[in-house]
NUFI-330291 format. One record per atom (N, C-alpha, C): x, y, z; residue in three letters. Coordinates in steps of 0.05 Angstrom, whole numbers, padded with zeros to 5 digits, always signed. Example, Ala and Ser with C-alpha at 12.3 -4.5 7.8 and 13.67 -1.06 7.14 Angstrom:
! residues 2
+00264-00114+00156Ala +00246-00090+00156Ala +00264-00066+00156Ala +00257-00045+00142Ser +00273-00021+00143Ser +00258+00001+00157Ser 
END
This chain:
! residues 257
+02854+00671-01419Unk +02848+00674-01390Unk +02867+00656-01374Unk +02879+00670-01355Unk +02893+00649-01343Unk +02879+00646-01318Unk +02901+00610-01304Unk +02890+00594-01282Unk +02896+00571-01296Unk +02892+00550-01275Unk +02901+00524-01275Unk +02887+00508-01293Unk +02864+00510-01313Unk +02854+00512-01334Unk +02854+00520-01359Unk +02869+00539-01357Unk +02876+00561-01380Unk +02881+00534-01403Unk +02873+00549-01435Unk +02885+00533-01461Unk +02895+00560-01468Unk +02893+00578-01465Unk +02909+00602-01484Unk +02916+00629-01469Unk +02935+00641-01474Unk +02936+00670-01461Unk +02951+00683-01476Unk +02958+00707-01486Unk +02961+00733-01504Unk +02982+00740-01493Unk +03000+00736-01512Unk +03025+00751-01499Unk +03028+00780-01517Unk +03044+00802-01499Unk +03044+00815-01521Unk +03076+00841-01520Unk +03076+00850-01540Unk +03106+00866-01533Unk +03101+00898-01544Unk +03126+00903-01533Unk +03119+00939-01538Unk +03142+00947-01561Unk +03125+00954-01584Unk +03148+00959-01620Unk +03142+00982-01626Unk +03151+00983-01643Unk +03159+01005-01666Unk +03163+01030-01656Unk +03187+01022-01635Unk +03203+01038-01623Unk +03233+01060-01627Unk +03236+01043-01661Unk +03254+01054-01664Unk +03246+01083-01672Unk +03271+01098-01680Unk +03275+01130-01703Unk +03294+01137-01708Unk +03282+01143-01738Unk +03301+01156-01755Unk +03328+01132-01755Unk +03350+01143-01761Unk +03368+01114-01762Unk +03375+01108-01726Unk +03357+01107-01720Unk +03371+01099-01687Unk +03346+01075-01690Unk +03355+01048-01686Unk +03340+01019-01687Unk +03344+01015-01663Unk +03316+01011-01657Unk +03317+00993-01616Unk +03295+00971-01616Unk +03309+00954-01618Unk +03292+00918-01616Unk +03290+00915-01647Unk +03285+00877-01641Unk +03277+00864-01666Unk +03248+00860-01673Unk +03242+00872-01682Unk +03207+00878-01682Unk +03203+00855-01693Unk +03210+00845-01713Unk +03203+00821-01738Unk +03207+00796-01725Unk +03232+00787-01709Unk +03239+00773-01686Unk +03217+00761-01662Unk +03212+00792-01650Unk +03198+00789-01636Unk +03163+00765-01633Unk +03155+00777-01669Unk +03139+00773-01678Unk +03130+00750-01681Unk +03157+00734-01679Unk +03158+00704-01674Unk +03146+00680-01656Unk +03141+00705-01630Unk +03140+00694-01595Unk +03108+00710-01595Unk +03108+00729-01598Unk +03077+00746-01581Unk +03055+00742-01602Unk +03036+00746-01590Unk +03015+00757-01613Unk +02994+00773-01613Unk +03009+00796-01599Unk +02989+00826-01596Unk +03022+00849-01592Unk +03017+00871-01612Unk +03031+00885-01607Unk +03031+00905-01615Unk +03047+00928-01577Unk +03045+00953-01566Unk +03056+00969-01588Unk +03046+00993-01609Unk +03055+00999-01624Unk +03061+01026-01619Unk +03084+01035-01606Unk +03091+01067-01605Unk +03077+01080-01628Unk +03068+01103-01613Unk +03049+01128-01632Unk +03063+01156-01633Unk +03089+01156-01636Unk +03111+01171-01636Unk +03108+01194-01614Unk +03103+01198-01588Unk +03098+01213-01573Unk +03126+01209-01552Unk +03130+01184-01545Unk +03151+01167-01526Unk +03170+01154-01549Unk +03161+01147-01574Unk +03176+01130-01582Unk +03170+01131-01615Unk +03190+01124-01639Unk +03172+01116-01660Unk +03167+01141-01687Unk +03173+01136-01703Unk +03161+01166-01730Unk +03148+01144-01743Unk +03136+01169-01762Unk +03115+01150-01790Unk +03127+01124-01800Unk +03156+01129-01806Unk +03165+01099-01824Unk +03174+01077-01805Unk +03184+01077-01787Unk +03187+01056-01776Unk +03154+01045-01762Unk +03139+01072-01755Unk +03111+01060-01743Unk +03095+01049-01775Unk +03104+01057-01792Unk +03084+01037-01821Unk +03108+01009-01818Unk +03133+01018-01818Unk +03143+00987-01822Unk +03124+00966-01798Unk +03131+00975-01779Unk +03114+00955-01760Unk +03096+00941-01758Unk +03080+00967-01767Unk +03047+00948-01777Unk +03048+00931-01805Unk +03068+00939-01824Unk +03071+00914-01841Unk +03081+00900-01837Unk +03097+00893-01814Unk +03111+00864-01814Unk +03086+00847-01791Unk +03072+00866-01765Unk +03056+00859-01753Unk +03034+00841-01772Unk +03027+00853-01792Unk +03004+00843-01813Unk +03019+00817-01821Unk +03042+00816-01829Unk +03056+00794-01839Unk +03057+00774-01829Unk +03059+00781-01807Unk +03063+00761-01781Unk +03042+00755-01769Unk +03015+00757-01769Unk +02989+00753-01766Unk +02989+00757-01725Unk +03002+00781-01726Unk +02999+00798-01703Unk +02987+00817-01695Unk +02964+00816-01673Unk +02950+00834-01671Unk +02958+00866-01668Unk +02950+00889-01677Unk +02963+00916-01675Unk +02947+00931-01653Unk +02966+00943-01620Unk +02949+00955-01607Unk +02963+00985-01611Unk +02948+00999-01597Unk +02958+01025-01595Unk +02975+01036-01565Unk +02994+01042-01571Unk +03026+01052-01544Unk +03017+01072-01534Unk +03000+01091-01534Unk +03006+01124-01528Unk +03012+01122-01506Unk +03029+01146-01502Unk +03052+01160-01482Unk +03045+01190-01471Unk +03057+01199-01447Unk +03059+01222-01450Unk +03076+01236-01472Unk +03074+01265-01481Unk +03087+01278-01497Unk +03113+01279-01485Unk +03135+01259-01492Unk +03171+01256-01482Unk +03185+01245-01497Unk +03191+01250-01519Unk +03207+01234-01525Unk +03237+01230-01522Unk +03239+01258-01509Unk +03267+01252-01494Unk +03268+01236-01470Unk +03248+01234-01458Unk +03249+01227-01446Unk +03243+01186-01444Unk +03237+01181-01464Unk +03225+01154-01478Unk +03197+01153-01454Unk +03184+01171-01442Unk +03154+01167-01441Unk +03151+01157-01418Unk +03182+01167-01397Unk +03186+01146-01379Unk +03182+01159-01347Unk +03171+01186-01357Unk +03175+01214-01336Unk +03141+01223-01340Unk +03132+01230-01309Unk +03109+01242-01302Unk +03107+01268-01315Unk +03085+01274-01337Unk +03077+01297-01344Unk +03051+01310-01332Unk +03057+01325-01316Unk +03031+01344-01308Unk +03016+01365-01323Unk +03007+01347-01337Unk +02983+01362-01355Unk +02952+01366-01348Unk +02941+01377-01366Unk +02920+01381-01357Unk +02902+01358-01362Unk +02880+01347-01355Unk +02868+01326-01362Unk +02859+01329-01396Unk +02842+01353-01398Unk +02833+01354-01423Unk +02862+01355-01452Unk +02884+01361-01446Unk +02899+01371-01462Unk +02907+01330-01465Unk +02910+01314-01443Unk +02922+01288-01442Unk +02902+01270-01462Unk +02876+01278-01459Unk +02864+01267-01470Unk +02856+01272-01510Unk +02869+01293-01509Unk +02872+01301-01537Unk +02893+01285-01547Unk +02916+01292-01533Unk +02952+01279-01541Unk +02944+01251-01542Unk +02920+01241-01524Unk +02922+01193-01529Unk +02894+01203-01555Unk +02875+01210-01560Unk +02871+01208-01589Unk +02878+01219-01603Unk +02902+01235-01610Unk +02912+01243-01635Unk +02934+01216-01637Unk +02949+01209-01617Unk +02962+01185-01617Unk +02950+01157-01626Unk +02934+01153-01620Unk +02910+01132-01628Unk +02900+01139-01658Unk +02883+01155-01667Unk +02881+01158-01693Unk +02903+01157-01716Unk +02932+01168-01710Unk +02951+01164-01722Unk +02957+01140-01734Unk +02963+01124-01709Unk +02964+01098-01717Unk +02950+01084-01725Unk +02915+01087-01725Unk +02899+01078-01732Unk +02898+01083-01767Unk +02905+01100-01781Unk +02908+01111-01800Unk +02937+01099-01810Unk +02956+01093-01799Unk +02990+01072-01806Unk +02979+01053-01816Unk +02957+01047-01792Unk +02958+01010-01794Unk +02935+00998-01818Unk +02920+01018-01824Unk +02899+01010-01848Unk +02922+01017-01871Unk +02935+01028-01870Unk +02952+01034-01897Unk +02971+01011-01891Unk +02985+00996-01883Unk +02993+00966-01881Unk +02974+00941-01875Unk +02945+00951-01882Unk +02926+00925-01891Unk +02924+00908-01856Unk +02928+00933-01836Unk +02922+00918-01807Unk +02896+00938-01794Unk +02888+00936-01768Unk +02880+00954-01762Unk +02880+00953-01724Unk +02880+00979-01713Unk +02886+00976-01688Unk +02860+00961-01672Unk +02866+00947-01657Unk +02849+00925-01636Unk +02851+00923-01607Unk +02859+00944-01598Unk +02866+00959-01568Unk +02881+00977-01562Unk +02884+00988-01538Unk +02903+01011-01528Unk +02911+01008-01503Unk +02936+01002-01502Unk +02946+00993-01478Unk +02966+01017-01476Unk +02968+01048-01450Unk +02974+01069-01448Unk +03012+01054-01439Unk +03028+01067-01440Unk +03066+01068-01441Unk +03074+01078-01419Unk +03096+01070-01417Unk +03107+01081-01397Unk +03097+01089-01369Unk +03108+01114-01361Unk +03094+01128-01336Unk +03067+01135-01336Unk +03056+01143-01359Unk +03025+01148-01366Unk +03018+01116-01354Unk +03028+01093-01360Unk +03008+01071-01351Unk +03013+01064-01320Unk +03035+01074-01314Unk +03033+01066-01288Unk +03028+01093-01264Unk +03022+01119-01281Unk +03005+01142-01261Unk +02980+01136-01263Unk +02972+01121-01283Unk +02933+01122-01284Unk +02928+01096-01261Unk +02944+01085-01258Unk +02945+01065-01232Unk +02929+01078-01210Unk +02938+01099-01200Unk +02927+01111-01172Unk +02922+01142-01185Unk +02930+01164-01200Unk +02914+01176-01213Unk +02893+01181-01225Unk +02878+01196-01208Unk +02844+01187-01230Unk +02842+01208-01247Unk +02844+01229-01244Unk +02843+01241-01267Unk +02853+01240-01295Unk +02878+01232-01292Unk +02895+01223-01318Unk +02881+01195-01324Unk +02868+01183-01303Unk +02858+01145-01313Unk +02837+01160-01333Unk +02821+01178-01325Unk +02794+01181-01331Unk +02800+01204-01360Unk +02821+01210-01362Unk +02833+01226-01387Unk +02835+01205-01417Unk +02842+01181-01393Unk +02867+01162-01422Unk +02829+01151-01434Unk +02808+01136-01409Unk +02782+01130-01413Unk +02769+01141-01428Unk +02774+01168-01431Unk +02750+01187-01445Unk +02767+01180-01480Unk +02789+01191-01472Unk +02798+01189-01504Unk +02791+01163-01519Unk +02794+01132-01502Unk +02788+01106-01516Unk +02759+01113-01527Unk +02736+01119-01500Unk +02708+01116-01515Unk +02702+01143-01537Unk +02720+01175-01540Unk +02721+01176-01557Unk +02719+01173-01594Unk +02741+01162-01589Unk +02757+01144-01617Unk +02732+01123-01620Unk +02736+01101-01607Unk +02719+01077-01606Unk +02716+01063-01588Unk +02692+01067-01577Unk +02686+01046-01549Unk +02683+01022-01540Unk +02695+01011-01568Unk +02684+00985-01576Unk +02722+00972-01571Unk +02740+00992-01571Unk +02766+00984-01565Unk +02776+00969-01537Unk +02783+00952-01533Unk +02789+00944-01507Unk +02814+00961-01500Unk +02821+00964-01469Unk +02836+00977-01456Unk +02858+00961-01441Unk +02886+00960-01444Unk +02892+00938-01428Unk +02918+00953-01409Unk +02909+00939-01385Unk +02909+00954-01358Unk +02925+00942-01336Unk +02938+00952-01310Unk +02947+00933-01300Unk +02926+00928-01263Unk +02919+00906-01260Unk +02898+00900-01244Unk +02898+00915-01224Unk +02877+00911-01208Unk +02869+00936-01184Unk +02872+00966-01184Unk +02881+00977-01205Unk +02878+01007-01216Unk +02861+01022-01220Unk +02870+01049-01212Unk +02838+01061-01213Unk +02830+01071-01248Unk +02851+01064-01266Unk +02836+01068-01294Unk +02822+01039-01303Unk +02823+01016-01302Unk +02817+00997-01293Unk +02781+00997-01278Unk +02775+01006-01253Unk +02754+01016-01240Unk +02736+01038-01266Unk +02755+01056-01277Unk +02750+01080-01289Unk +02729+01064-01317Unk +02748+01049-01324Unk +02744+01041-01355Unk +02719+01023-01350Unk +02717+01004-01329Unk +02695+00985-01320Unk +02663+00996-01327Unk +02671+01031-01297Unk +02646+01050-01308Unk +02634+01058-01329Unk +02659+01062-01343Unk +02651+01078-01374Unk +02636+01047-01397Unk +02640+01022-01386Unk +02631+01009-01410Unk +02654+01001-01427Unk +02675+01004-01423Unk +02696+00995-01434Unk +02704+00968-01433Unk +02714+00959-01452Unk +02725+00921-01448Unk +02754+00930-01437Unk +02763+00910-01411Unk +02790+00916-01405Unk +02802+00886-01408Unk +02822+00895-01404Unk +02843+00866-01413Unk +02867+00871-01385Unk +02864+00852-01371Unk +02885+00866-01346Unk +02909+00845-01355Unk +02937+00863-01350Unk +02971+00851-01350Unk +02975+00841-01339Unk +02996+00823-01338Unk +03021+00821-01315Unk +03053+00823-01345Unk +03071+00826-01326Unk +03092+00830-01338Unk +03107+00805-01329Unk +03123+00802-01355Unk +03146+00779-01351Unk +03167+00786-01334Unk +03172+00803-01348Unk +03205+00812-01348Unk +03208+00833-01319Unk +03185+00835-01299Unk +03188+00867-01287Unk +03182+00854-01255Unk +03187+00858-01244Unk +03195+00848-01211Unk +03167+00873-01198Unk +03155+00852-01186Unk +03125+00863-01169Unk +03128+00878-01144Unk +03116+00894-01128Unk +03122+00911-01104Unk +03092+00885-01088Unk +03101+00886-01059Unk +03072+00860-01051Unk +03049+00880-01051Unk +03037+00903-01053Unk +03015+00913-01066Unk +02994+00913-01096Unk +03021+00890-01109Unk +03019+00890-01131Unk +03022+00912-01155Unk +03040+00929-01140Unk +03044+00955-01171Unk +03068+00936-01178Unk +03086+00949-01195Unk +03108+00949-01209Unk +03128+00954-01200Unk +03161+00950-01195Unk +03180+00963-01174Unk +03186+00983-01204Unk +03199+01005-01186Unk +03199+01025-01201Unk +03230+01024-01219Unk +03230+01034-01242Unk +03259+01028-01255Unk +03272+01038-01245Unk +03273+01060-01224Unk +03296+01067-01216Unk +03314+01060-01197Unk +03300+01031-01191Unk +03305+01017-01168Unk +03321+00995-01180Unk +03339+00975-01166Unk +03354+00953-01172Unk +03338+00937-01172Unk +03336+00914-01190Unk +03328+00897-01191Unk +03291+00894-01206Unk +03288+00919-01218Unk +03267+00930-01227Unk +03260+00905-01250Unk +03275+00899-01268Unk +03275+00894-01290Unk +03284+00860-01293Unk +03275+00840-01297Unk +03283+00815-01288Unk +03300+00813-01326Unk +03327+00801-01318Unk +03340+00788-01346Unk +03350+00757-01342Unk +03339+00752-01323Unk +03347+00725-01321Unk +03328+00703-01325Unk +03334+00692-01358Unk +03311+00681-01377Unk +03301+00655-01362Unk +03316+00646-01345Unk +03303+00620-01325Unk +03283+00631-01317Unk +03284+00652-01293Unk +03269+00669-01267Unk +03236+00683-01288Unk +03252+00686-01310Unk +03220+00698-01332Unk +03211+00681-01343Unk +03219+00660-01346Unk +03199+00636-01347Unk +03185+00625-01325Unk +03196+00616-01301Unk +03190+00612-01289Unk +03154+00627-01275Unk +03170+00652-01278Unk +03141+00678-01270Unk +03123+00676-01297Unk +03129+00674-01314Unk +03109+00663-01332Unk +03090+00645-01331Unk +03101+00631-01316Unk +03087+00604-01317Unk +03072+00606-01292Unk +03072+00614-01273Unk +03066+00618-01248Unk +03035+00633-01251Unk +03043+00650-01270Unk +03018+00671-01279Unk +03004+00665-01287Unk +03014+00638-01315Unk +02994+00630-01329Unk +02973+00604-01323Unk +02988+00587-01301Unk +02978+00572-01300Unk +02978+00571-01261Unk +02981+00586-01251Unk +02968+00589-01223Unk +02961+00617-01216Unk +02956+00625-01234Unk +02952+00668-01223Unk +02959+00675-01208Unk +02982+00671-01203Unk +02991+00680-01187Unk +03022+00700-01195Unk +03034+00720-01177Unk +03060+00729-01175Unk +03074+00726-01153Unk +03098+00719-01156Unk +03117+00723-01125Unk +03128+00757-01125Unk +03133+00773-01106Unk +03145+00798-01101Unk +03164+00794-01089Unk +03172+00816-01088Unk +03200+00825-01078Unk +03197+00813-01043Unk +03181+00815-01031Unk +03194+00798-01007Unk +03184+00766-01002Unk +03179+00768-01028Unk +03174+00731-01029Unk +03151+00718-01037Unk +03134+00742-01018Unk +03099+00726-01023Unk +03100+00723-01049Unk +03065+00717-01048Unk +03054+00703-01073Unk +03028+00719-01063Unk +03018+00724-01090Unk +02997+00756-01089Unk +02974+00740-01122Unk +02950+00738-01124Unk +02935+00730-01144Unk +02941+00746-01155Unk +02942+00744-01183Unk +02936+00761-01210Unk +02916+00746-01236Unk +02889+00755-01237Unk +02885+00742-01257Unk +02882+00758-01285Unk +02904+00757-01304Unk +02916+00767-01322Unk +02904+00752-01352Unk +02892+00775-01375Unk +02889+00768-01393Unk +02903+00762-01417Unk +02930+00776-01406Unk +02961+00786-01425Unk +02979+00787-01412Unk +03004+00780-01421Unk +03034+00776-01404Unk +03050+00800-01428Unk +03064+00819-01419Unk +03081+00831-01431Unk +03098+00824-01426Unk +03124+00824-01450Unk +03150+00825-01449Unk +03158+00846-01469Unk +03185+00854-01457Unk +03186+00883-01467Unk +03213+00875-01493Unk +03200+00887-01511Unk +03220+00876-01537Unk +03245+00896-01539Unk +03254+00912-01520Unk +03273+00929-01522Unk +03293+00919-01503Unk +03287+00894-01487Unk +03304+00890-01464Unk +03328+00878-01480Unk +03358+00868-01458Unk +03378+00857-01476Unk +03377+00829-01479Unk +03373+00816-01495Unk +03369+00791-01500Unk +03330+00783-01504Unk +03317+00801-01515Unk +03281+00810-01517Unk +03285+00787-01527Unk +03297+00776-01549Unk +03285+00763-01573Unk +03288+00730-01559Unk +03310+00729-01542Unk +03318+00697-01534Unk +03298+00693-01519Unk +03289+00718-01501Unk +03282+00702-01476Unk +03242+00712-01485Unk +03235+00717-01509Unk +03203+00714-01515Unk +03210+00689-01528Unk +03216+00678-01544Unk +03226+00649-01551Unk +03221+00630-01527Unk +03237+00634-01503Unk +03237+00609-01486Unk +03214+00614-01480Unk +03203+00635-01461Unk +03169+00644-01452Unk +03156+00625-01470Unk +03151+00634-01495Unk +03146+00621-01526Unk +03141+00582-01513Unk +03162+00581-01518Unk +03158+00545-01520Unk +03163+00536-01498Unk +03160+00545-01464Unk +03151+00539-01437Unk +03121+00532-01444Unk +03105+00560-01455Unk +03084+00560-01444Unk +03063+00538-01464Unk +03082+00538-01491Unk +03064+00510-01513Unk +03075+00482-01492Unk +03093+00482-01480Unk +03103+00460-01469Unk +03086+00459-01448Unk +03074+00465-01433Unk +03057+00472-01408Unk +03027+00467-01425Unk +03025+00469-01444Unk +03003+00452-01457Unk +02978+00487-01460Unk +02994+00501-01460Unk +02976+00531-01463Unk +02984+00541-01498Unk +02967+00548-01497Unk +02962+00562-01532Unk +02970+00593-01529Unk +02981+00611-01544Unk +02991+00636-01546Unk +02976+00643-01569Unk +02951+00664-01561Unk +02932+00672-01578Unk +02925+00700-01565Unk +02916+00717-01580Unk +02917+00744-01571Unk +02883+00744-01568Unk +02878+00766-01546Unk +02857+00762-01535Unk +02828+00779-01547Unk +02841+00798-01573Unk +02824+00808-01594Unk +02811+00803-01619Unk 
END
């Protein structure tokens, strides 16, 4: 929980992204810095062997395993609005979810949340039908799964109703709009790589809940989990520094499941 009290907060990253011989991020690396992790369910990202390698190095690494589901893109890496039907979305996140759930007991782990990818997580933001699609599929599967979400969203509101445990984000690495969404990638400056500036907002999060945005303010967030995205260039240096800021700041990095 973070705030100016906080002893621990959950960092966590988005893996087992690679396929087939195309490798994207250091999963094992990564594994080093976080300790909850987004596990592509091959829809956006990810096939059977690299999604079993994952969960065995995850297990190795005494890292928690959540579940990634995506819209159905993988050309698209999961990053483009699919207009589907609600009932059809909600089939595609638990066949995605059970998949993995079935990887990760065969590498001696087992899944411990579902935190939705890409554009699916940032349409269920102000989308209710798709929020209330990705909701039904969690209490499907298991209702007992926490959901992790990004604050003031209407899947968030959705998941609250249903009885669901949620876990709300903030991101390291990703530059805020002052309404508190996300700036969108297609925009400059979407994506922060400058490992000072992501520490910095790390720390800001963790130990004053707060975020600065794009025109400066400072906006509360009280965040259960900090993502950093293990595909960015330099993922592995700059969860390292995050890493030993936030033990240096006298906070513990413990996953929140």
């Amino acid at each position: 929980m973070a705030g100016t009290d906080a002893i621990s907060i959950d960092l966590n990253s988005d893996v087992g992204e690679s396929f087939g011989r195309w490798q994207l991020g250091d999963d094992a690396a990564i594994f080093e810095s976080v300790s909850s992790a987004n596990v592509a369910c091959g829809f956006h990202a990810g096939d059977p062997a690299w999604i079993s390698q994952t969960c065995r190095t995850a297990a190795e690494a005494s890292v928690t395993v959540g579940a990634h589901p995506a819209y159905r893109d993988l050309q698209g890496f999961g990053r483009r609005f699919m207009d589907v039907a609600p009932s059809e979305l909600t089939d595609d996140v638990v066949y995605q979810i059970g998949a993995l759930q079935a990887l990760a007991a065969r590498a001696g782990t087992a899944v411990k949340y579902v935190k939705p990818h890409g554009a699916l997580y940032n349409t269920i933001v102000h989308h209710e039908k798709h929020a209330q699609a990705v909701v039904d599929a969690v209490k499907d599967v298991d209702p007992s799964l926490p959901l992790m979400v990004l604050p003031n969203s209407a899947v968030l509101k959705l998941a609250d109703q249903a009885g669901l445990r949620t876990v709300q984000e903030a991101f390291a690495d990703r530059a805020y709009n002052p309404d508190g969404t996300l700036v969108s990638r297609r925009e400059a400056g979407a994506v922060l790589h400058n490992t000072d500036d992501v520490v910095e907002h790390v720390l800001r999060v963790a130990t004053e809940s707060k975020i600065k945005t794009t025109d400066g303010t400072l906006i509360d967030v009280n965040a259960d989990s900090i993502c950093l995205h293990g595909d960015s260039p330099g993922a592995v240096e700059m969860s390292a520094a995050v890493r030993d800021a936030l033990r240096e700041a006298g906070i513990t990095i413990k996953s929140f499941a």
